[in-house]
N, C-alpha and C positions, 0 to 999 in steps of 0.2 A: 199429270198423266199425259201420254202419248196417245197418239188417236191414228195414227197409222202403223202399219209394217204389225209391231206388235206392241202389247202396254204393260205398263208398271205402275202399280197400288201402288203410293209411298203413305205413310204415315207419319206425320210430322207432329213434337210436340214443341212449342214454346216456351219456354226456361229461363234464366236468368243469364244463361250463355248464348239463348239467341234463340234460333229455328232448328229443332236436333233432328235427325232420323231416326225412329222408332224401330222399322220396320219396312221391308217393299218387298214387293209382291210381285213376279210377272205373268202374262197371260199371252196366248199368242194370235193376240187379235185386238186394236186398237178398242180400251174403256174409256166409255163415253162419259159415264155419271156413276154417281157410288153413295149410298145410304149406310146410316150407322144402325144397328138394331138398340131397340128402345127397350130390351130389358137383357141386353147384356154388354157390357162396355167394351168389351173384345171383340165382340161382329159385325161386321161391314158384308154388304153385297154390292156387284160393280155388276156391268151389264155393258154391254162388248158388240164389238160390230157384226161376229157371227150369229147374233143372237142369240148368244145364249147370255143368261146370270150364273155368278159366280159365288159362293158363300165363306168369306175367310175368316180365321182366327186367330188376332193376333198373338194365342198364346201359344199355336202352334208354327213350327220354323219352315215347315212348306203347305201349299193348299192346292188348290182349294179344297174347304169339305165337302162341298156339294157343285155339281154343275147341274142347271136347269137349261136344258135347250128344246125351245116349243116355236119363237117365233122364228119363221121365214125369213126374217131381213134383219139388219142392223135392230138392233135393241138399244134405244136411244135415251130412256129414262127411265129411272128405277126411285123408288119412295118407301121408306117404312110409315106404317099409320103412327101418330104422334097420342089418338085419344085409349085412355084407359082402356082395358078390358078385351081388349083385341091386339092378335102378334098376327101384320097380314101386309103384304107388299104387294106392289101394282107396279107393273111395267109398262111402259109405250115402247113402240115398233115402227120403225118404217116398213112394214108389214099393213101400215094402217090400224092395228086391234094393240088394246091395252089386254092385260093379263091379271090375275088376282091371283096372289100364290100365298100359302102359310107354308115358312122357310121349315116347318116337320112336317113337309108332308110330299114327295117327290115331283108331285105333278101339281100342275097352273090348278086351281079350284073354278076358275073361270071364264069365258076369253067374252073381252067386248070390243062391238064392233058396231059403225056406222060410220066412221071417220071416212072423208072421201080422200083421202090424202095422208103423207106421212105423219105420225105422231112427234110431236118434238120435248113433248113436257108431258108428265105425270104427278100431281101432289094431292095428298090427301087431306084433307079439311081437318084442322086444328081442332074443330068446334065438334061438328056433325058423325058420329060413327058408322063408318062404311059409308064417308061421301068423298068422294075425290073429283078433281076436275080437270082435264085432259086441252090441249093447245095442237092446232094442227096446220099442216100446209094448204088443208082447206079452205081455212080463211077464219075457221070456225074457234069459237070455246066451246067444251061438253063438261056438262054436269052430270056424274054416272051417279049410281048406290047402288051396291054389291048385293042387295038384296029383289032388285030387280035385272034381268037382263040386258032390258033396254035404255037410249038415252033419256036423261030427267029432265036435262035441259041444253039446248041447243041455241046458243048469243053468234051471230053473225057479227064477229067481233071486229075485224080489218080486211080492207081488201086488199089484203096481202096475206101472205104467207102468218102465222103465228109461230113464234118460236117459244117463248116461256110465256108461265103464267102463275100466280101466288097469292094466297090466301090472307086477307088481313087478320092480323091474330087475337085484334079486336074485336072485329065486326064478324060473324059470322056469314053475313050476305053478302061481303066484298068480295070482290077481287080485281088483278091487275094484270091485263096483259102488254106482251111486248112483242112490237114487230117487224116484220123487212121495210114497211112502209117510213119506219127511224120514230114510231109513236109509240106512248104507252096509253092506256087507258083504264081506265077504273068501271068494275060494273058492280049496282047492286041487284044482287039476283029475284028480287023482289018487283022490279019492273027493267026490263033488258032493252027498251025502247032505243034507249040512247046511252053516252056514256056519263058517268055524272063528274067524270074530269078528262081531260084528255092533257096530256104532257110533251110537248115538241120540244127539241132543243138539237139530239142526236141527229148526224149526218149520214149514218151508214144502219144497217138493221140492227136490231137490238136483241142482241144473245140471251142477257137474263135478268131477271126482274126479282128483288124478293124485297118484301117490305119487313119493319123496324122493327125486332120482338119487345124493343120499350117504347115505341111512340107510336102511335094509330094513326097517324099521318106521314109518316115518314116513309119511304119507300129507296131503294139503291138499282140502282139501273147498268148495265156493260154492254157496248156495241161494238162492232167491228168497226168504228171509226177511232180506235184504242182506247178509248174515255171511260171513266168511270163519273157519274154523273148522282148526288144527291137531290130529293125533290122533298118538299112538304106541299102536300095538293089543297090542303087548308088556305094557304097562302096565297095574294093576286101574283106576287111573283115566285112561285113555285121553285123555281132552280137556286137548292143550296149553295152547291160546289160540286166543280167540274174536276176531277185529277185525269191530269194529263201526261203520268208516270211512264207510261206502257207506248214502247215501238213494235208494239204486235197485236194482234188481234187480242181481246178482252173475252175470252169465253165465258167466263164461270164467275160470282161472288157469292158469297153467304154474309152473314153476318151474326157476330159473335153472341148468343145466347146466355154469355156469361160476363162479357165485358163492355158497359155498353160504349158504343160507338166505335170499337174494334171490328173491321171488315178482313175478309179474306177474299182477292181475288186470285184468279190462274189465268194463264195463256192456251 
C-alpha cells in the first residue's frame, strides 16, 4: 500500500506461480492499515489518512461499499474482533480517540478517549470480548472494554513514543510493545510494575510487533532500521534472526496463520 498522494488495496494470493494479483482497490488518500472481516472472506476495511474507513468487496469490481468518516485526523489503525460472537471493529486516530464501529451499522457505536497523543495501534484481545488495547505517542498502553466508556487500564509503557502493540495468543495477560526508544517489551496485565522481558537489539524505532500464532514465546519485530528481527523472550539470548532483505523502511509484518513460520512483510 501507498501512504501518500493517494492509496491502493492490492490483494494478493500465493500460488504455485508465485505472488498473483487478485484484486486492487484505490482510494484517494494514503491507507494506512487494513483488516480482513472474520465472517466473510471477501471483506476487508482500510482506514486512510482523511480519516475516514473504507469497507470493500472483493466480489465486487469497484468500492467501496461503505465509507465511515467520524475521525478528525488521519485514521491510523483499524482491527476486526477475532473472538466469537461479536462482528465489531475499532479504530485509532491521530485525533487521539479510538472508535468502535459494527461495519452494519452507519455510524461509530462509540468514541474512546483519554489518550494524550496520537493513536498509533488498535488490536483486539484474542481472549477477552470487547477488550482491545490501544499504543500511543503518549508514551502510554491502554486497556479499553467496550462495555465501559472509560480506560481499564493505563501501563506507562516507554519513554518514547509507542508505535504497535500485540496480544499473545496464548496468554491472555500478555502483551508486547514496540517503540521509537528501538525496545520492545512484554507486559502482564496482572501486575504493570515493570516489564517482565524487555528486548534491545533494533537501531532505529520499531514500526510493528506481532507475536507467533504457533509459539507463546515467539514474537516478529520491523523497524526503521530495515530489519526484520525474530526473538524467543523464553530464551537468555532472545534474538533468533535478524533478515536484513529490505533497503527501505520495514513498516508492516504479520505472520501467517496458516503456515507456520511464513511471514509477510511490506515497505
Amino acid at each position: 500500500m501507498r501512504s501518500q498522494g493517494c492509496g491502493t488495496l492490492a490483494v494478493l494470493e500465493q500460488n504455485e506461480a508465485g505472488i498473483v494479483l487478485l484484486r486492487s482497490f484505490d482510494w484517494n488518500d494514503g491507507l494506512f492499515d487494513v483488516t480482513w472481516s472474520e465472517n466473510n472472506e471477501n471483506v476487508l476495511i482500510t482506514c486512510s489518512g482523511d480519516g475516514s474507513l473504507q469497507i470493500w468487496d472483493m466480489a465486487k469490481t469497484k468500492g467501496p461499499l461503505q465509507v465511515y468518516k467520524e475521525h478528525t485526523l488521519e485514521a491510523y489503525s483499524v482491527d476486526w474482533s477475532q473472538t466469537r460472537g461479536e462482528q465489531l471493529v475499532v479504530s485509532g486516530s491521530w485525533d487521539q480517540t479510538a472508535k468502535l464501529w459494527d461495519p452494519a451499522v452507519g455510524k461509530s457505536l462509540c468514541t474512546f478517549k483519554g489518550h494524550e497523543g496520537v493513536i498509533y495501534s488498535t488490536i483486539w484481545s484474542p481472549h477477552i470480548p470487547g477488550c482491545f488495547a490501544s499504543a500511543s505517542g503518549d508514551q502510554t498502553l491502554r486497556i479499553w472494554d467496550v462495555k465501559t466508556p472509560g480506560v481499564k487500564l493505563v501501563i506507562p509503557a516507554h519513554q518514547a513514543e509507542v508505535l504497535s502493540c500485540d496480544w499473545c495468543k496464548y496468554d491472555e495477560n500478555l502483551l508486547v510493545t514496540g517503540a521509537v526508544d528501538c525496545s520492545l517489551k512484554g507486559w502482564d496485565l496482572r501486575n504493570i510494575r515493570q516489564p517482565v522481558f524487555v528486548l534491545l537489539g533494533h537501531t532505529y524505532a520499531i514500526r510493528r510487533v506481532k507475536f507467533s500464532p504457533f509459539h507463546a514465546t515467539i514474537l516478529a519485530s520491523c523497524s526503521y532500521d530495515f530489519t526484520v528481527r525474530f526473538w524467543d523472550f523464553s530464551k537468555p539470548n532472545p534474538l533468533l534472526e535478524t533478515v536484513e532483505h529490505h533497503t527501505e523502511f520495514t513498516c508492516g509484518l504479520d505472520l501467517s496463520l496458516h503456515k507456520r513460520g511464513q511471514v509477510h512483510f511490506y515497505l
